[in-house]
C-alpha positions in Angstrom: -121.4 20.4 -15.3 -125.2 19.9 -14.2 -123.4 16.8 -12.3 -120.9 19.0 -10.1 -123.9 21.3 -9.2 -126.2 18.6 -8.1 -122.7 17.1 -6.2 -122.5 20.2 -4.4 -126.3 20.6 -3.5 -127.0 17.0 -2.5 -123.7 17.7 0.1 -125.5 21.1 1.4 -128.2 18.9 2.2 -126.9 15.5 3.3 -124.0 16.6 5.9 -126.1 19.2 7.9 -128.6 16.2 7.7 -125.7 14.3 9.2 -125.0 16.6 11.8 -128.3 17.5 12.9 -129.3 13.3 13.5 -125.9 13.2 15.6 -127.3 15.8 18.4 -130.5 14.4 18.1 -128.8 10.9 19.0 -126.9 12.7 21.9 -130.0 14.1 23.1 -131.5 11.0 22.8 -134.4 12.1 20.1 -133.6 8.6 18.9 -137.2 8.9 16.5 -135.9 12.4 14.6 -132.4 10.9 14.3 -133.8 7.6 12.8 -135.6 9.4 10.6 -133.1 12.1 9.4 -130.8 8.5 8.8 -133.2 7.6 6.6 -132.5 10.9 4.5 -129.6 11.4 5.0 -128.5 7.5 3.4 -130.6 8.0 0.7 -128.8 11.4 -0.4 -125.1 9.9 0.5 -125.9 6.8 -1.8 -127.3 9.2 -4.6 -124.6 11.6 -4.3 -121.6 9.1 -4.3 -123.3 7.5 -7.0 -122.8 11.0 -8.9 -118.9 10.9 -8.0 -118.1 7.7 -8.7 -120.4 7.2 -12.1 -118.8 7.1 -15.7 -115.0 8.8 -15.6 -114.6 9.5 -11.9 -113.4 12.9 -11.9 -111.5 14.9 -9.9 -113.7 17.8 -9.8 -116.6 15.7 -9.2 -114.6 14.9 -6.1 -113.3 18.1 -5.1 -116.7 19.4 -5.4 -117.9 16.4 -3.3 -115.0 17.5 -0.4 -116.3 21.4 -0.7 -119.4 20.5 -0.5 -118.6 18.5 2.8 -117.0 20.9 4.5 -119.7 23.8 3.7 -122.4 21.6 4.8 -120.8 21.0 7.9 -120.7 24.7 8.1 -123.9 24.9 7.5 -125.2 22.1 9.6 -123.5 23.7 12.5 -125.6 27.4 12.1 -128.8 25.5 11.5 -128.0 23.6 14.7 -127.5 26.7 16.5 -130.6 28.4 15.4 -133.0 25.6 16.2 -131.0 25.3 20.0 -132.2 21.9 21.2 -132.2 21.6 24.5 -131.4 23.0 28.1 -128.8 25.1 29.3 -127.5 25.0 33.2 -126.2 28.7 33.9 -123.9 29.4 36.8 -123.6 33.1 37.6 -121.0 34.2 40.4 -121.4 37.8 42.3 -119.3 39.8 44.4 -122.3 41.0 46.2 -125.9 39.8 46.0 -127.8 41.2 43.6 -131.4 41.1 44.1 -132.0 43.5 41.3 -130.3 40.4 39.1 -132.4 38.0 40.8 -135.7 39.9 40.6 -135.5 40.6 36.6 -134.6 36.8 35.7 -137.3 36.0 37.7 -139.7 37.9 35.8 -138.4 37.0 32.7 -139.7 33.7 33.5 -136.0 31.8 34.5 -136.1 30.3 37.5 -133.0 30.7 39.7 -131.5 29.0 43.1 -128.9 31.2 44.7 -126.1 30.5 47.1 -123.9 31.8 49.2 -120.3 30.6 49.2 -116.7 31.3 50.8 -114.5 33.1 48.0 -110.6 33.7 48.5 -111.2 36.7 49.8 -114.9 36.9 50.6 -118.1 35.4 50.2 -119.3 34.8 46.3 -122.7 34.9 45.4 -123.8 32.0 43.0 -126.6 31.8 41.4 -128.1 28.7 39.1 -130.5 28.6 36.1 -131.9 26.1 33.9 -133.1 27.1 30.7 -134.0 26.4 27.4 -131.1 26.8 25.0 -132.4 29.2 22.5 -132.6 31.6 25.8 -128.8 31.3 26.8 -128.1 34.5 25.0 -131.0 36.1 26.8 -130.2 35.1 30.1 -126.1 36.5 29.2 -127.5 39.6 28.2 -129.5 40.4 31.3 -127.0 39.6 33.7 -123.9 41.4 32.2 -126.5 44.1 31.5 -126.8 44.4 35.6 -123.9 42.9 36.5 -121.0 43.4 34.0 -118.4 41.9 36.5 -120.2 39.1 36.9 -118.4 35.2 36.1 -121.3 32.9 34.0 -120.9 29.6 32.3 -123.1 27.2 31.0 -123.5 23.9 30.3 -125.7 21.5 28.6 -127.3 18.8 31.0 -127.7 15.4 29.5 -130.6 14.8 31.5 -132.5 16.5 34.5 -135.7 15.5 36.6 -138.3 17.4 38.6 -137.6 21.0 39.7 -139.7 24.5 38.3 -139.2 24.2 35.0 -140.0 20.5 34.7 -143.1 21.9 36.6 -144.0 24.6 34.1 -143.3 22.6 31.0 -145.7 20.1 32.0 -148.5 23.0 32.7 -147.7 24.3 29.2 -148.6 21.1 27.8 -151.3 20.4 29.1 -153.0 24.1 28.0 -151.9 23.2 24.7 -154.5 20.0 24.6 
C-alpha cells in the first residue's frame, strides 16, 4: 500500500514538473526547463520503476494514470499562479475614455490608443503590454470604467524596445 501512495505522490510531483519545463521551453527559459528535465526524469524513472516492480498491478497502474491526470491539474494552477510572461491587451471603446486611459496609466500600464472606422462609427482601441500576473488587473479596471468595453489578450512570443522594455531595464539596474 506504502507503494501506491508514493505512485501517486511521485505523479503530483513529476507531471506539474512536466508541464511547468514545457512553458518554460515555449518561452524560451531553455536553463529552467533543462533543469526541471533533470527532475522531472529522475522522478518518471523512479516512479515507473514503482509500477512495473515485482507483480505489476493494476492498481499500481491506475493509481499511476490518477495520479497523471491530477498532476496535470495541478501543474496547470501552479502554472497560472506563477504567470510567466507578458500579456498584449486590446481594449475597444465606443467613445474615448480618458478616464480609462488616465487610471491605467497610473497604475503603472503603459497604453497606445487608436482611433479606427467601426461599422457604424469610429472605435476607440487601445493597446497594453503587461506582465501576465497583471492581466486580471488590467480586466478589472477597464470593465470597472467601461463595462461595455470589447478586451482580449494575447501572449507575445517575443517583443523589443517600447516603455516597458524601458522600465524593466531601470528596475534592474536599482536592484544592483
Amino acid at each position: 500500500m506504502s507503494n501506491i501512495i508514493l505512485i501517486l505522490i511521485l505523479q503530483l510531483v513529476y507531471v506539474p514538473l512536466l508541464t511547468l519545463r514545457t512553458i518554460f521551453l515555449v518561452k524560451n527559459l531553455t536553463v529552467f526547463a533543462a533543469i526541471f528535465g533533470i527532475l522531472e526524469m529522475l522522478i518518471y524513472v523512479f516512479g515507473l520503476s514503482l509500477v512495473f516492480n515485482g507483480d505489476q498491478s493494476l492498481l499500481a497502474m491506475i493509481v499511476y494514470a490518477v495520479g497523471f491526470g491530477l498532476g496535470m491539474f495541478l501543474g496547470t494552477k501552479i502554472e497560472n499562479k506563477l504567470a510567466i510572461g507578458y500579456v498584449y491587451v486590446t481594449i475597444n471603446t465606443q467613445n474615448k475614455n480618458q478616464e480609462l486611459i488616465d487610471t491605467l496609466r497610473t497604475n503603472g500600464f503603459a497604453i497606445t490608443t487608436y482611433v479606427g472606422e467601426g461599422r457604424d462609427s469610429d472605435r476607440y482601441k487601445y493597446e497594453i503590454l503587461a506582465k501576465r500576473n497583471r492581466e486580471k488587473e488590467v480586466f478589472a479596471l477597464v470593465e470597472h470604467i467601461e463595462p461595455k468595453a470589447f478586451i482580449i489578450s494575447y501572449e507575445p512570443k517575443s517583443f523589443k524596445g517600447g516603455f516597458l522594455v524601458d522600465r524593466m531595464r531601470k528596475q534592474a539596474k536599482l536592484k544592483r
